[in-house]
C-alpha positions in Angstrom: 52.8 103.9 13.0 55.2 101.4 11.5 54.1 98.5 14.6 50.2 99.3 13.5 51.1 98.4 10.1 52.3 95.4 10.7 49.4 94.2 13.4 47.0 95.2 10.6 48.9 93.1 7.9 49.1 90.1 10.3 45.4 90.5 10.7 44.8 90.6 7.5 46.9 87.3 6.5 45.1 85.5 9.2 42.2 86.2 7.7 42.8 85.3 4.6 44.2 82.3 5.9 41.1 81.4 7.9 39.1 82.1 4.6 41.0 79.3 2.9 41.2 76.9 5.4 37.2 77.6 5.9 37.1 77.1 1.7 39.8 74.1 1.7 37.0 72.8 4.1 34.0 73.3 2.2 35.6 71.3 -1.1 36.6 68.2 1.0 33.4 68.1 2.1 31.7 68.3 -1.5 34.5 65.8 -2.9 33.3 63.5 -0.2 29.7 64.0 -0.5 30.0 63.6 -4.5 32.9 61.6 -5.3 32.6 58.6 -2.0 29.4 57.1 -3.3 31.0 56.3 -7.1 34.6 55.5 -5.2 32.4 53.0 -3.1 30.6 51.8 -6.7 33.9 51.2 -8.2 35.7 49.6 -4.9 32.8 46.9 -4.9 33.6 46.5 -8.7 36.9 46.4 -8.3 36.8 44.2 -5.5 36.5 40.0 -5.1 33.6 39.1 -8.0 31.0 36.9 -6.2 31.3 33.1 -6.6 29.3 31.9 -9.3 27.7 27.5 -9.2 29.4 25.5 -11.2 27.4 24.4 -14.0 25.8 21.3 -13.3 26.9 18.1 -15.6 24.0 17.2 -17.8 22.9 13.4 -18.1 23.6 11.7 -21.1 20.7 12.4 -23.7 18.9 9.5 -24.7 19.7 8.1 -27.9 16.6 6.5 -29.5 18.2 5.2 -32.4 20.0 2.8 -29.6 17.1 0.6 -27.8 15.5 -2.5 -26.4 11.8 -3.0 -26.5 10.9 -5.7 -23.9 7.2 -6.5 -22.5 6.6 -7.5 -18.6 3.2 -9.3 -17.8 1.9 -9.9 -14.6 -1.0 -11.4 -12.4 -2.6 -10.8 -9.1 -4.5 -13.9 -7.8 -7.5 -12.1 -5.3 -10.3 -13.6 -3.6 -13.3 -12.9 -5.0 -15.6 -10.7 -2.9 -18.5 -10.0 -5.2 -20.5 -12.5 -7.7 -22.7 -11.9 -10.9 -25.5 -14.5 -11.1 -27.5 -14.2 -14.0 -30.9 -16.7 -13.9 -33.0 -17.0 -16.9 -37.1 -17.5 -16.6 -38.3 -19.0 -20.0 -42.2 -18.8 -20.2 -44.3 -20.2 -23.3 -47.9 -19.0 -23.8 -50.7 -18.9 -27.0 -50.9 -14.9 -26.9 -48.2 -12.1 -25.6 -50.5 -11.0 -23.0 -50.6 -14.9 -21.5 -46.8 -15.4 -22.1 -46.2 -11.9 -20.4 -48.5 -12.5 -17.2 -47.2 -15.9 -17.3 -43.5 -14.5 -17.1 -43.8 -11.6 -14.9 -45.4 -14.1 -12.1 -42.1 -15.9 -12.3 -39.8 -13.1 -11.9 -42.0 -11.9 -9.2 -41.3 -15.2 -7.5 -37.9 -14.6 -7.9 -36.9 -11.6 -7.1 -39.3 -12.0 -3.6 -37.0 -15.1 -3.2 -33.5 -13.2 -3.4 -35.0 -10.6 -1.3 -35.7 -13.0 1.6 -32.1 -14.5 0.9 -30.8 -11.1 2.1 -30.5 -9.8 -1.6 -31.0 -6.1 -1.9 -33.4 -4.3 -4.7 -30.6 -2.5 -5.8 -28.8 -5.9 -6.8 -31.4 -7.2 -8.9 -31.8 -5.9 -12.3 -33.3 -7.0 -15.9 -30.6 -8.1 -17.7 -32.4 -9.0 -20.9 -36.2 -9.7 -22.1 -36.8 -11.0 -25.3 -40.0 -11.9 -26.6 -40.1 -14.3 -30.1 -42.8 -16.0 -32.0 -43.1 -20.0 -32.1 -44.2 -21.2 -35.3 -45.6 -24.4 -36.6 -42.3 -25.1 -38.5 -39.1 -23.7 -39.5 -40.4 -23.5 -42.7 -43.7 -22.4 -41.5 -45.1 -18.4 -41.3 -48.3 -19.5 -38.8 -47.4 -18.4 -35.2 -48.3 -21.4 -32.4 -47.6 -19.4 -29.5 -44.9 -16.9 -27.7 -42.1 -17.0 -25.6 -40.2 -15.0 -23.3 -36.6 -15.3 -22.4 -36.2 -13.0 -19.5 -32.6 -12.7 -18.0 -32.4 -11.7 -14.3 -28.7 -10.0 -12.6 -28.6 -10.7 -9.2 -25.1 -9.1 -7.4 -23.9 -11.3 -4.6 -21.9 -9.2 -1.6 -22.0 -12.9 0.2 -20.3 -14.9 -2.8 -20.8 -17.5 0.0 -24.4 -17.9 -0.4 -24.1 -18.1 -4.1 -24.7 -22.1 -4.4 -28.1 -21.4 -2.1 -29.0 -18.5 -4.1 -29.4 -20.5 -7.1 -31.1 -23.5 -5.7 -33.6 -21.1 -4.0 -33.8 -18.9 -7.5 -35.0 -22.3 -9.0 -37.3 -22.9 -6.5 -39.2 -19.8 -7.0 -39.9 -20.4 -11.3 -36.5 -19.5 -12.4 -35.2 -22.6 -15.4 -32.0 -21.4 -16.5 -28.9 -20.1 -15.3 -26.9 -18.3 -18.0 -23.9 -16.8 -16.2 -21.9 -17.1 -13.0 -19.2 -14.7 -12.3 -17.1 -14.2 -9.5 -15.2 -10.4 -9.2 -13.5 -8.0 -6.8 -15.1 -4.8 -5.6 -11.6 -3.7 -5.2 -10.3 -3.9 -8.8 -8.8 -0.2 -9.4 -6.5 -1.0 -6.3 -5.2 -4.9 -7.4 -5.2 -3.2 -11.0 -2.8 -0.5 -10.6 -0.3 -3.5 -8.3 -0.5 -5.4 -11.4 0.5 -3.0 -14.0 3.6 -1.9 -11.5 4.6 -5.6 -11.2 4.4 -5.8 -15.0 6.8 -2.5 -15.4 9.5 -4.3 -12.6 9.2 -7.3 -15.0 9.7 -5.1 -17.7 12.4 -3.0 -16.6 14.5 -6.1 -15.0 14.1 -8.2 -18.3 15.7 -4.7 -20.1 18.7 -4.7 -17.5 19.3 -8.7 -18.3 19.1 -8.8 -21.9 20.9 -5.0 -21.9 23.9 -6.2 -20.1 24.1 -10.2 -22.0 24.6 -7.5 -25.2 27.5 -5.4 -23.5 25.0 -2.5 -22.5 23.1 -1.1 -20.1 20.0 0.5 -20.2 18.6 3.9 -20.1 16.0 6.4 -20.0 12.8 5.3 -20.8 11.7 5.9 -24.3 8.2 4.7 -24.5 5.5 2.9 -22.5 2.4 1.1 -24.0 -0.1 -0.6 -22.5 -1.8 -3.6 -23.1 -5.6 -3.4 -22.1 -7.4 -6.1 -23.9 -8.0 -8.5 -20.5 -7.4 -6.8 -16.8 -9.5 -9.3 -15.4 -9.3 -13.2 -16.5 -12.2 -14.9 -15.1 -14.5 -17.1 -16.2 -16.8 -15.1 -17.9 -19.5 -16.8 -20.5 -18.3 -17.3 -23.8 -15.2 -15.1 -23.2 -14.2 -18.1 -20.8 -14.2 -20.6 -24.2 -12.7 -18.2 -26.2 -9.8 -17.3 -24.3 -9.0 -20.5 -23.6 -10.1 -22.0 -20.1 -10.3 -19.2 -17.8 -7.6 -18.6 -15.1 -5.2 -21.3 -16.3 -4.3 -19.6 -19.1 -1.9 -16.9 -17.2 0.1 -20.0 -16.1 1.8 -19.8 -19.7 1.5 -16.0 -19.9 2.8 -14.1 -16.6 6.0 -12.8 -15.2 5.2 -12.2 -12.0 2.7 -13.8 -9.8 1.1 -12.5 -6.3 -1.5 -13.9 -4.5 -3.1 -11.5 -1.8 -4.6 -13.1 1.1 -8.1 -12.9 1.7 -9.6 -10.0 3.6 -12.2 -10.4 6.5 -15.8 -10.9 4.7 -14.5 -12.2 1.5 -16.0 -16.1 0.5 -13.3 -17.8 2.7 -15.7 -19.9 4.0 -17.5 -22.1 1.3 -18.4 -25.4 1.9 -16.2 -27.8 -0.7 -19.4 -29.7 -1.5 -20.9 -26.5 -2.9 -21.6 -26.7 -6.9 -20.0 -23.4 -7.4 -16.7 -22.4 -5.7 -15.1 -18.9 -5.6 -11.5 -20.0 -5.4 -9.4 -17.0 -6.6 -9.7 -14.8 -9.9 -6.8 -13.3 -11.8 -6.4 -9.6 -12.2 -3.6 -9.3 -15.4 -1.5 -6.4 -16.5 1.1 -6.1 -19.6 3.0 -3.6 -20.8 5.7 -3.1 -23.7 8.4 -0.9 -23.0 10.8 0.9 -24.9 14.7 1.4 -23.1 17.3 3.7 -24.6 21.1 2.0 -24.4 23.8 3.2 -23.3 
């Protein structure tokens, strides 16, 4: 009886032991289900801290009450490629309807003339028609007669044949010639290389008169520009006014290009011709504002 005891105790402490070990079991594998994901949380806290940029040095702010304001000018020389004529047909009659008959048989003699020149419709347009009384006297109310001044704009795209147009215009009734202009059909492009020629002018007068002071310049602070004249031709009364035409940027520029002349420009006129292309002058200025530092 005694040795049954004691296999049935033994059996019994097994067990138990087995229900332990089973249980010990059980709670490791709730710490680690629970507890590993917040251990991992904390080790990656806990761990190296991730590199961060260094902050990046910040330029100098610019310091407006610290400047230079300097202007740069200057002019492309360009072969003209297009030219305005503007012809005038001056007609005198006793009644409006005789001075208007008498004026529209002109132009019609004209205008048939450009066209077998090579001139297209679309280049020929009424640039002006006036129509005035002609009286006995200054001083005097009673109408004589009637006269029309009727301005004709004939667009060139051969600025070669510009001399022959003319002669031929007079041939056909035209009296007058009011205007002759030569431009580029390409202005936008030689425009905007002006106006960056005139901001290097600018800029590299700043840097010159900057560093004969001791300083050097900065940001830029302001920009204006100067539109009164991109293109300096001769150009009616504004030629008289402005003072001669193209000579005047002589005294005026910083900078000077001359572009060659592309294939169809008037490259070609004769030097006995009354009226000569040559080259026009597309200007640009602008005043600029530096910060110094």
């Amino acid at each position: 009886m005694k040795h049954i005891s004691t296999i049935i105790r033994t059996a019994a402490v097994r067990r138990a032991s087995l229900v332990n070990a089973s249980l010990a079991v059980v709670l490791l594998l709730l710490l680690l289900s629970t507890g590993l994901p917040n251990f991992e949380a904390r080790a990656a806290e806990q761990g190296d801290p991730t590199p961060t940029a260094a902050p990046t040095q910040q330029p100098d702010a610019c310091d407006p009450n610290r400047n230079i304001h300097v202007s740069g000018t200057a002019v492309v020389n360009v072969v003209p490629d297009r030219a305005l004529i503007q012809l005038g047909v001056q007609s005198n009659g006793r009644t409006p309807k005789e001075v208007q008959a008498r004026n529209a048989t002109m132009i019609s003699r004209v205008i048939k003339a450009m066209k077998a020149l090579g001139v297209e419709a679309k280049d020929i347009s009424t640039d002006r028609y006036v129509i005035q009384p002609l009286y006995e006297d200054w001083d005097d109310l009673r109408i004589k007669g009637y006269r029309i001044f009727n301005v004709v704009s004939i667009t060139m795209r051969d600025v070669d044949k510009t001399s022959e147009a003319i002669a031929t215009a007079f041939q056909a009734g035209a009296n007058q010639v009011v205007n002759v202009e030569f431009y580029t059909s390409e202005l936008r492009k030689y425009r905007d290389q002006a106006r960056e020629m005139a901001m290097k002018a600018a800029s590299e007068k700043a840097d010159a008169l900057a560093q004969a002071g001791g300083a050097d310049t900065g940001c830029v602070l302001n920009i204006t520009e100067n539109t009164h004249s991109y293109f300096n031709g001769w150009s009616g009364w504004g030629w008289w006014w402005n003072g001669g035409g193209n000579n005047q940027n002589l005294w005026t520029q910083n900078a000077v290009q001359n572009v060659a002349p592309s294939s169809g420009s008037g490259t070609t006129s004769n030097d006995d011709s009354p009226v000569s292309a040559g080259q026009i002058s597309i200007r640009a200025e602008v005043s600029v504002t530096f910060a110094l530092k």
